[in-house]
N, CA, C and O atoms as a GROMACS GRO file, in nm:
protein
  428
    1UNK      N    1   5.066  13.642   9.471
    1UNK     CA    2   4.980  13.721   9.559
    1UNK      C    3   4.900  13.818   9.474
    1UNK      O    4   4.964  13.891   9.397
    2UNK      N    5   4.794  13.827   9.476
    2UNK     CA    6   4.676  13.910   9.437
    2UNK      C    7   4.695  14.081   9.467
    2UNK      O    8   4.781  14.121   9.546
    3UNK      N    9   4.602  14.177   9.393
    3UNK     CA   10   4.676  14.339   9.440
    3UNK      C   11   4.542  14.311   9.565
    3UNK      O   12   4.473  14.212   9.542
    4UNK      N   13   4.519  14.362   9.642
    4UNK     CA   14   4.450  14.377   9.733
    4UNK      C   15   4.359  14.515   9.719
    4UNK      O   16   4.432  14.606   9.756
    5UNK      N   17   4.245  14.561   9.685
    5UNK     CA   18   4.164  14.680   9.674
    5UNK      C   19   4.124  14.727   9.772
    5UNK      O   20   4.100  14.656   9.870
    6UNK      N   21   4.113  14.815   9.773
    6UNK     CA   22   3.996  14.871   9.912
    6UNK      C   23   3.857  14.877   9.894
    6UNK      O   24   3.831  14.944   9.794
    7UNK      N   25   3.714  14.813   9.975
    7UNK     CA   26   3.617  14.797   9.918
    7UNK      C   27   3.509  14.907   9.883
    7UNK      O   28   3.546  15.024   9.877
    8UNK      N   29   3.402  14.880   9.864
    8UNK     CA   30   3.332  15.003   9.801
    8UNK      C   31   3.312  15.100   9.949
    8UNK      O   32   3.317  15.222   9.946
    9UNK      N   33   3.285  15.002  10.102
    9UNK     CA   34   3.215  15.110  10.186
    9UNK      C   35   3.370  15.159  10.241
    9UNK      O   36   3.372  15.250  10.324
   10UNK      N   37   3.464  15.116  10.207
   10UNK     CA   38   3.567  15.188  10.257
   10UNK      C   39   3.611  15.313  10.172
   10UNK      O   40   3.674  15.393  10.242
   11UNK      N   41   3.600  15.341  10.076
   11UNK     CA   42   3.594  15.432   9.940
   11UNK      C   43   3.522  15.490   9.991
   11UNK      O   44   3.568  15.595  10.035
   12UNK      N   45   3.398  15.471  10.014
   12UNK     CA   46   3.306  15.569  10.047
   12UNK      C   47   3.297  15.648  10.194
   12UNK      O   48   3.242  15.759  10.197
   13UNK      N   49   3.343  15.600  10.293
   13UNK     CA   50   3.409  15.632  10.420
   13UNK      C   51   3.491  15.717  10.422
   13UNK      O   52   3.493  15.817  10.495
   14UNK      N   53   3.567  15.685  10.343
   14UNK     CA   54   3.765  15.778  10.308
   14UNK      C   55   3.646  15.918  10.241
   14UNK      O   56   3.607  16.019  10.299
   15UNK      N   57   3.620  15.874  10.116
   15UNK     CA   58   3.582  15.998  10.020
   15UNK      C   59   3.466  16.107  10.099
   15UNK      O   60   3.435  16.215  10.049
   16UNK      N   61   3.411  16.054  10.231
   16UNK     CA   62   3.324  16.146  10.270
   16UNK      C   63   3.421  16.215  10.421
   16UNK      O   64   3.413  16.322  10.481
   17UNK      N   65   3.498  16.109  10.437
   17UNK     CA   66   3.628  16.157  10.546
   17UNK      C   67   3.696  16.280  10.491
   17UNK      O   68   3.704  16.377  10.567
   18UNK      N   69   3.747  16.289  10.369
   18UNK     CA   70   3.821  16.385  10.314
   18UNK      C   71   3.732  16.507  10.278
   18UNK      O   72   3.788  16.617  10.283
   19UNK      N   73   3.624  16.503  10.249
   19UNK     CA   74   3.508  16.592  10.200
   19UNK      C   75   3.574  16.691  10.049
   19UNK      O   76   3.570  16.810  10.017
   20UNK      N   77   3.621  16.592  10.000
   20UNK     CA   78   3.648  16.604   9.819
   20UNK      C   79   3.769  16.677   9.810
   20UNK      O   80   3.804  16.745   9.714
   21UNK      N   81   3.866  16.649   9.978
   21UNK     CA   82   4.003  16.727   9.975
   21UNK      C   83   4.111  16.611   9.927
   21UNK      O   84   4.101  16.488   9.931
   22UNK      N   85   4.190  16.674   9.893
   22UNK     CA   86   4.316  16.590   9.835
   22UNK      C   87   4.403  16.528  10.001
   22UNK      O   88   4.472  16.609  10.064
   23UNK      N   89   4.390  16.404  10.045
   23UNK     CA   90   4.482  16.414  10.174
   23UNK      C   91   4.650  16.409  10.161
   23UNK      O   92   4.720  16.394  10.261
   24UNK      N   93   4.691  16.421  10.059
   24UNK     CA   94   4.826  16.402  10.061
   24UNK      C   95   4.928  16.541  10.096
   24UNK      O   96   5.047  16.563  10.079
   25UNK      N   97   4.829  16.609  10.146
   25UNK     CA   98   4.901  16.755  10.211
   25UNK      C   99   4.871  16.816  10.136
   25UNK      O  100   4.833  16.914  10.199
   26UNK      N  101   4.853  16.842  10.010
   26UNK     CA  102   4.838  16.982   9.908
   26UNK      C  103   4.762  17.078   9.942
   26UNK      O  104   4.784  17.199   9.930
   27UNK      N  105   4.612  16.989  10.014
   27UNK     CA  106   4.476  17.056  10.024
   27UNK      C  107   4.430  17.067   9.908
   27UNK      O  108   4.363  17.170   9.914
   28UNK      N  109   4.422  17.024   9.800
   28UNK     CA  110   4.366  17.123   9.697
   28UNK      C  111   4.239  16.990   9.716
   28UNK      O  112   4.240  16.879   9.771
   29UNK      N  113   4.095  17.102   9.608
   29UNK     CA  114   4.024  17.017   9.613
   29UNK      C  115   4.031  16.959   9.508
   29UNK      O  116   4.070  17.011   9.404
   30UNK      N  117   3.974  16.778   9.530
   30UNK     CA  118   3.986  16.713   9.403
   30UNK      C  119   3.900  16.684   9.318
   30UNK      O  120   3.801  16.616   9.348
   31UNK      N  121   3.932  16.752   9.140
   31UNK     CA  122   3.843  16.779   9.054
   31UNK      C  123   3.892  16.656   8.953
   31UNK      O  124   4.013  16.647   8.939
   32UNK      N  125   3.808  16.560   8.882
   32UNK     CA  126   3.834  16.483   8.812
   32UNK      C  127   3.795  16.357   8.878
   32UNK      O  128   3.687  16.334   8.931
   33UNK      N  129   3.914  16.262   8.866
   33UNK     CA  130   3.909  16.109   8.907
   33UNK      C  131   3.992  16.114   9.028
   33UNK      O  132   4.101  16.168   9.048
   34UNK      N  133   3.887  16.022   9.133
   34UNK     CA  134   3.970  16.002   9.249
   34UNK      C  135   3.993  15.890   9.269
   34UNK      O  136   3.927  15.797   9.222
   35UNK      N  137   4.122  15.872   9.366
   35UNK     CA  138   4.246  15.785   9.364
   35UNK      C  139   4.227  15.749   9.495
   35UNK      O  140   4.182  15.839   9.566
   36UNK      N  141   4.252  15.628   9.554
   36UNK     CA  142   4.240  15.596   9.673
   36UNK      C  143   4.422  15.531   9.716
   36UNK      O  144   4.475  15.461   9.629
   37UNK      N  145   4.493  15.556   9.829
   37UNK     CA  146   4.650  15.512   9.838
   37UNK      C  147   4.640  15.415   9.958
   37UNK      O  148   4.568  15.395  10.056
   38UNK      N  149   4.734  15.372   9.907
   38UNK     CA  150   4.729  15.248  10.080
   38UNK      C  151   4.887  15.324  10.146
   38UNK      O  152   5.002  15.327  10.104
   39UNK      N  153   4.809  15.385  10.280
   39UNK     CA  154   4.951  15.402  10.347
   39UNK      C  155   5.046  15.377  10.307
   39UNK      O  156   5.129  15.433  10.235
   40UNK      N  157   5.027  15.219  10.394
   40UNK     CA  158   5.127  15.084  10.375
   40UNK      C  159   5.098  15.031  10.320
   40UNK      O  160   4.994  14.967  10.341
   41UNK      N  161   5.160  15.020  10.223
   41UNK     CA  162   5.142  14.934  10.061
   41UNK      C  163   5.091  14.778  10.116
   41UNK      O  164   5.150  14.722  10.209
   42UNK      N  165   4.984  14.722  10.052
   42UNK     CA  166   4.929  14.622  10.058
   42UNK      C  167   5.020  14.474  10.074
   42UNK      O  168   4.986  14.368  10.129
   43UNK      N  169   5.147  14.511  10.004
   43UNK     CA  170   5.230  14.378   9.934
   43UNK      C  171   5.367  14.368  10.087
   43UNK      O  172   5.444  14.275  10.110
   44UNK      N  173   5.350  14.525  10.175
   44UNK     CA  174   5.437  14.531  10.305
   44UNK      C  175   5.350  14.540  10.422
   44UNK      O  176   5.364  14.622  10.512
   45UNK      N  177   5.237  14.427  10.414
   45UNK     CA  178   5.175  14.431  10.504
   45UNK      C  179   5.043  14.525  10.556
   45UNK      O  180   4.959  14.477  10.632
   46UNK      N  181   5.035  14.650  10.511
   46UNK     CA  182   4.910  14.695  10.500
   46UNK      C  183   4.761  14.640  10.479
   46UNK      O  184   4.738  14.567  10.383
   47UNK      N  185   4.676  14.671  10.557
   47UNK     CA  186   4.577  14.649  10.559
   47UNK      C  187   4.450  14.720  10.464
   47UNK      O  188   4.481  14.838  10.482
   48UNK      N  189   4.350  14.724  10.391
   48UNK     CA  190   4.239  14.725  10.351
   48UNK      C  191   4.163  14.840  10.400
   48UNK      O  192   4.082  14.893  10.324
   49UNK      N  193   4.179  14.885  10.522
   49UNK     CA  194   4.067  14.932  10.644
   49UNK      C  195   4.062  15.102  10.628
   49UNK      O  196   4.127  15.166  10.546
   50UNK      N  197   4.000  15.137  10.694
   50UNK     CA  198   3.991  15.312  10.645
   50UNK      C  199   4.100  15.400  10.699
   50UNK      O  200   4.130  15.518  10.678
   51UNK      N  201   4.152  15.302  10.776
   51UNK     CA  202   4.315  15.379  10.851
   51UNK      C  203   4.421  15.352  10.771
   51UNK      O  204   4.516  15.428  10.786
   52UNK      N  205   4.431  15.278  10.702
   52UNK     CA  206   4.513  15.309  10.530
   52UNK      C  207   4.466  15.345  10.434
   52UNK      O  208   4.509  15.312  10.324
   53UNK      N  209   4.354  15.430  10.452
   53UNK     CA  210   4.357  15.464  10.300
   53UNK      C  211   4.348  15.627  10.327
   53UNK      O  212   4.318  15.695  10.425
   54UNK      N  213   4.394  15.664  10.167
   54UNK     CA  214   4.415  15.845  10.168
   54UNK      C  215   4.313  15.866  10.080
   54UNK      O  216   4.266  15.755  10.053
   55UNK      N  217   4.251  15.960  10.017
   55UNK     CA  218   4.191  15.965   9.917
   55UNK      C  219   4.272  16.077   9.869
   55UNK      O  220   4.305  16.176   9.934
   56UNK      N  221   4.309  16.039   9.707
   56UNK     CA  222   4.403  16.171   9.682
   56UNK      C  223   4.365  16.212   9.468
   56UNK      O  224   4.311  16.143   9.382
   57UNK      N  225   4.400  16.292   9.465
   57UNK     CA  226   4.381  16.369   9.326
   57UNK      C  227   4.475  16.249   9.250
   57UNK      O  228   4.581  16.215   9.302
   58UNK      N  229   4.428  16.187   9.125
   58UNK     CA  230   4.539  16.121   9.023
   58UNK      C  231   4.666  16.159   9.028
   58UNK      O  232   4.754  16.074   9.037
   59UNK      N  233   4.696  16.293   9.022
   59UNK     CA  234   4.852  16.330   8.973
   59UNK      C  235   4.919  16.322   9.119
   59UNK      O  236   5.031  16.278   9.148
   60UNK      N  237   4.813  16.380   9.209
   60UNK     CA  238   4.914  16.318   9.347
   60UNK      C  239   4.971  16.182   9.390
   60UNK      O  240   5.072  16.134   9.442
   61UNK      N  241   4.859  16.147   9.344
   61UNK     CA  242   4.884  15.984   9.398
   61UNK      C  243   4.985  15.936   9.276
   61UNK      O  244   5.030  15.822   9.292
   62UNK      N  245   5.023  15.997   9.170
   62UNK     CA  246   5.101  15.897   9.061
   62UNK      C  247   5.267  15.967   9.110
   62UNK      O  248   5.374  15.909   9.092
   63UNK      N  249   5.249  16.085   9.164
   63UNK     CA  250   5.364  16.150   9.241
   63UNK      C  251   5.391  16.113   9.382
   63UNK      O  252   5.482  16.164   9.447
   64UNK      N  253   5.328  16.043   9.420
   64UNK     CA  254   5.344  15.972   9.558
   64UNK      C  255   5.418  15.838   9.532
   64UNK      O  256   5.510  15.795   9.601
   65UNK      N  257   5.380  15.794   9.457
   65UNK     CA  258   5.356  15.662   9.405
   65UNK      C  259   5.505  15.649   9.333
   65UNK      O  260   5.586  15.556   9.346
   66UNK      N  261   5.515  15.756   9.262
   66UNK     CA  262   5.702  15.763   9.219
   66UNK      C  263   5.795  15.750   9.295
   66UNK      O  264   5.891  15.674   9.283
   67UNK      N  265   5.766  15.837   9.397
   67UNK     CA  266   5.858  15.909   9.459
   67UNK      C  267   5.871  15.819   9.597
   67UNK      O  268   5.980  15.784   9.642
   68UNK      N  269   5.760  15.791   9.649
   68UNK     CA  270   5.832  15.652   9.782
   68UNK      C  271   5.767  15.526   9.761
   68UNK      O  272   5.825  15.437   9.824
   69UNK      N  273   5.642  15.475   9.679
   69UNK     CA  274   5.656  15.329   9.691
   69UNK      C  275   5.712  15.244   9.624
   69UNK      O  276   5.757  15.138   9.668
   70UNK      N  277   5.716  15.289   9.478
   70UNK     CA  278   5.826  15.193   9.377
   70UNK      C  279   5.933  15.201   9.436
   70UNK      O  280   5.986  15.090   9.441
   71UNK      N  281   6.034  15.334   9.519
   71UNK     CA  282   6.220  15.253   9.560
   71UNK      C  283   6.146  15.172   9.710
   71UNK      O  284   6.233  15.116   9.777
   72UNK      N  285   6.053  15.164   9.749
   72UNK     CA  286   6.019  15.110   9.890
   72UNK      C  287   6.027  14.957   9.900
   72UNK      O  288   6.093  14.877   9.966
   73UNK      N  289   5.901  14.948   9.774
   73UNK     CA  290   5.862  14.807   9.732
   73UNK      C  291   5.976  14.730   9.621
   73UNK      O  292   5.969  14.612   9.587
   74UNK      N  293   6.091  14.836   9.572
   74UNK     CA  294   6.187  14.772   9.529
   74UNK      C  295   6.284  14.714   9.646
   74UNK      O  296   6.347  14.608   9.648
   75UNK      N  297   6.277  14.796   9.722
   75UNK     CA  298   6.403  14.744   9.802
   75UNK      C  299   6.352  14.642   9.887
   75UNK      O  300   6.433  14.551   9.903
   76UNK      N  301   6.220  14.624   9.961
   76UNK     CA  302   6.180  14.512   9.989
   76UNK      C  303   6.215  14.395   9.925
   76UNK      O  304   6.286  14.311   9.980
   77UNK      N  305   6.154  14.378   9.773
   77UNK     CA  306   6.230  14.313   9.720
   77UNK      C  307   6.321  14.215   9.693
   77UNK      O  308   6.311  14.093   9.674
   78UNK      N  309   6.466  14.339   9.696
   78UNK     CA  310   6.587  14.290   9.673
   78UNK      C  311   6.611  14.225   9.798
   78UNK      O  312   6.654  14.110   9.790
   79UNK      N  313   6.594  14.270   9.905
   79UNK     CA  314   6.612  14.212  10.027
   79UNK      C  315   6.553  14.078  10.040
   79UNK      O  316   6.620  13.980  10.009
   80UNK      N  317   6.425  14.066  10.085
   80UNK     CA  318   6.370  13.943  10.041
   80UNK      C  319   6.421  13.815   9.948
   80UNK      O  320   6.408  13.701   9.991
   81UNK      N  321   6.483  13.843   9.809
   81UNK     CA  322   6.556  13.782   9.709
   81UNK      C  323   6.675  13.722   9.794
   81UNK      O  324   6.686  13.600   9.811
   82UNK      N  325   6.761  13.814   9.845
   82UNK     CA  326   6.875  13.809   9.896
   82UNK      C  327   6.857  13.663  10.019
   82UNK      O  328   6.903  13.551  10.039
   83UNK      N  329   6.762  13.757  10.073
   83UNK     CA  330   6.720  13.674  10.232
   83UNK      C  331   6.734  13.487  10.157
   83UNK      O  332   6.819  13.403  10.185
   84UNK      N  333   6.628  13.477  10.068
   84UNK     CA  334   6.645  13.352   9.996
   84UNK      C  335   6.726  13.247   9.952
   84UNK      O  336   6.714  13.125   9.955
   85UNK      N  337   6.851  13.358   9.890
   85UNK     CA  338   6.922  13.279   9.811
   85UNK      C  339   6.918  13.344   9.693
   85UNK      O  340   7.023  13.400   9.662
   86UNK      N  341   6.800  13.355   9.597
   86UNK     CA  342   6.790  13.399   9.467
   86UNK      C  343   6.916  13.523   9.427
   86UNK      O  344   7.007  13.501   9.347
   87UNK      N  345   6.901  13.625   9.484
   87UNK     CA  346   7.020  13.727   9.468
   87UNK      C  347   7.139  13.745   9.515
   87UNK      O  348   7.144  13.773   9.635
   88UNK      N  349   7.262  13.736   9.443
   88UNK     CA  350   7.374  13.699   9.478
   88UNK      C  351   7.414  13.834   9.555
   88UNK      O  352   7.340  13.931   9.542
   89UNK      N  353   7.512  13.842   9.623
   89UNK     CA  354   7.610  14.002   9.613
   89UNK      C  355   7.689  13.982   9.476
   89UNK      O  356   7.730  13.886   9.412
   90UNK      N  357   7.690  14.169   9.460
   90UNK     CA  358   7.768  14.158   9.334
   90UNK      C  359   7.914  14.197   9.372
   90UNK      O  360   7.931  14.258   9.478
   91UNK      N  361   7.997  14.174   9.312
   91UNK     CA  362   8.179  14.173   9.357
   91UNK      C  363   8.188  14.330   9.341
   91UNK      O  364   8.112  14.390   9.265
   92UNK      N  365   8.277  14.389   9.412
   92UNK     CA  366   8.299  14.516   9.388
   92UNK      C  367   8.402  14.515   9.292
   92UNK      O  368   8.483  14.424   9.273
   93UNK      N  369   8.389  14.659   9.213
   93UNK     CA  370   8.426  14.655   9.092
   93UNK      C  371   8.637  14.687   9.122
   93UNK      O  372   8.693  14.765   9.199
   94UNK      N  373   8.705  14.574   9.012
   94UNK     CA  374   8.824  14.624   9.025
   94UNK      C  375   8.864  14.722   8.949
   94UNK      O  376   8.798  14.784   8.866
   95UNK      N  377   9.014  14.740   8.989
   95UNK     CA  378   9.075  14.852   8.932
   95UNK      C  379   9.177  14.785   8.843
   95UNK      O  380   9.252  14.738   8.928
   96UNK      N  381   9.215  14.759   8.754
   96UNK     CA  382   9.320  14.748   8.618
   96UNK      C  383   9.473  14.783   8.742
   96UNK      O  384   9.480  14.873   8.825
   97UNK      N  385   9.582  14.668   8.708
   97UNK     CA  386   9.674  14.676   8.784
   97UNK      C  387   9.758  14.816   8.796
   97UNK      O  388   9.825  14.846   8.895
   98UNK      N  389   9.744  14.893   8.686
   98UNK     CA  390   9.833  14.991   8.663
   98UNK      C  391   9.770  15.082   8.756
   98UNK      O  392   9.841  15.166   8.813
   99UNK      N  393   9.621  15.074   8.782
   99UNK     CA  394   9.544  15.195   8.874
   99UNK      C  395   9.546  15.122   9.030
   99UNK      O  396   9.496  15.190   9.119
  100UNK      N  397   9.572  15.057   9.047
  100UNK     CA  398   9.555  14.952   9.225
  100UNK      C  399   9.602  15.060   9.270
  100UNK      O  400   9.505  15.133   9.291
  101UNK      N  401   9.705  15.116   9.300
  101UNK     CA  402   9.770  15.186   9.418
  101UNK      C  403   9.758  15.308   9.383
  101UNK      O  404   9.829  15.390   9.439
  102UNK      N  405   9.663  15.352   9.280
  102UNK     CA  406   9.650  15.499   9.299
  102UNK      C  407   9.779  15.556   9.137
  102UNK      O  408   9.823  15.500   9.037
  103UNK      N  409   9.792  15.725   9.215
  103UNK     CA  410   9.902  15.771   9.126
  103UNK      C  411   9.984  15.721   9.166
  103UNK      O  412   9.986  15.677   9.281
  104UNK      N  413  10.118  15.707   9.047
  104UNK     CA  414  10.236  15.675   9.085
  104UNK      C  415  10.315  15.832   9.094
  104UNK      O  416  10.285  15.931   9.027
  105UNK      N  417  10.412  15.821   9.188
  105UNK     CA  418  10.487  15.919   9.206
  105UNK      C  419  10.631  15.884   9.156
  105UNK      O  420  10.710  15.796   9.189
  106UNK      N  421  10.638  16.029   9.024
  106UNK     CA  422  10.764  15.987   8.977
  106UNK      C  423  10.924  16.127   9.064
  106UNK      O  424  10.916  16.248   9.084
  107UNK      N  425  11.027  16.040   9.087
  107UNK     CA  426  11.119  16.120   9.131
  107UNK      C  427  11.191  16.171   9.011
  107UNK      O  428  11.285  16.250   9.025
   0.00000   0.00000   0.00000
């Protein structure tokens, strides 16, 4: 599957929607290079259109971008894998016979 972009008149829609504000809540205005976010990540179904997109400052969007779509689009993922076949469950880990039942209690 291909990354999916947002096109130029949608960029330009968002960027005159925001009027050079950061939308990811900060408010601040954005000085430098601007970043365009997909809501809903492109690869979970999101769409292209001007109702997913944010226009946001670089460092926001690379702090957005940490913080909920990489564990989002990971766990999709694993799930997906799973759903397949490809990913096994992993065994839960044992305990060495001497530790199974815990402390021993000496009289």
């Amino acid at each position: 599957m291909t990354r999916q972009e947002f096109t130029k008149q949608t960029k330009i829609a968002a960027h005159q929607r925001s009027k050079g504000i950061c939308e990811c809540g900060c408010g601040l205005k954005i000085i430098g290079l601007v970043e365009y976010h997909h809501i809903v990540a492109a690869s979970l179904g999101g769409s292209n259109d001007i109702d997913n997109c944010m226009v946001m400052s670089k460092k926001c969007h690379r702090r957005l971008t940490e913080e909920k779509d990489i564990p989002e689009l990971a766990k999709s993922q694993r799930i997906f894998e799973k759903r397949i076949g490809v990913r096994k469950r992993r065994p839960f880990p044992t305990r060495p016979k001497s530790q199974q039942w815990g402390r021993q209690f000496h009289e």
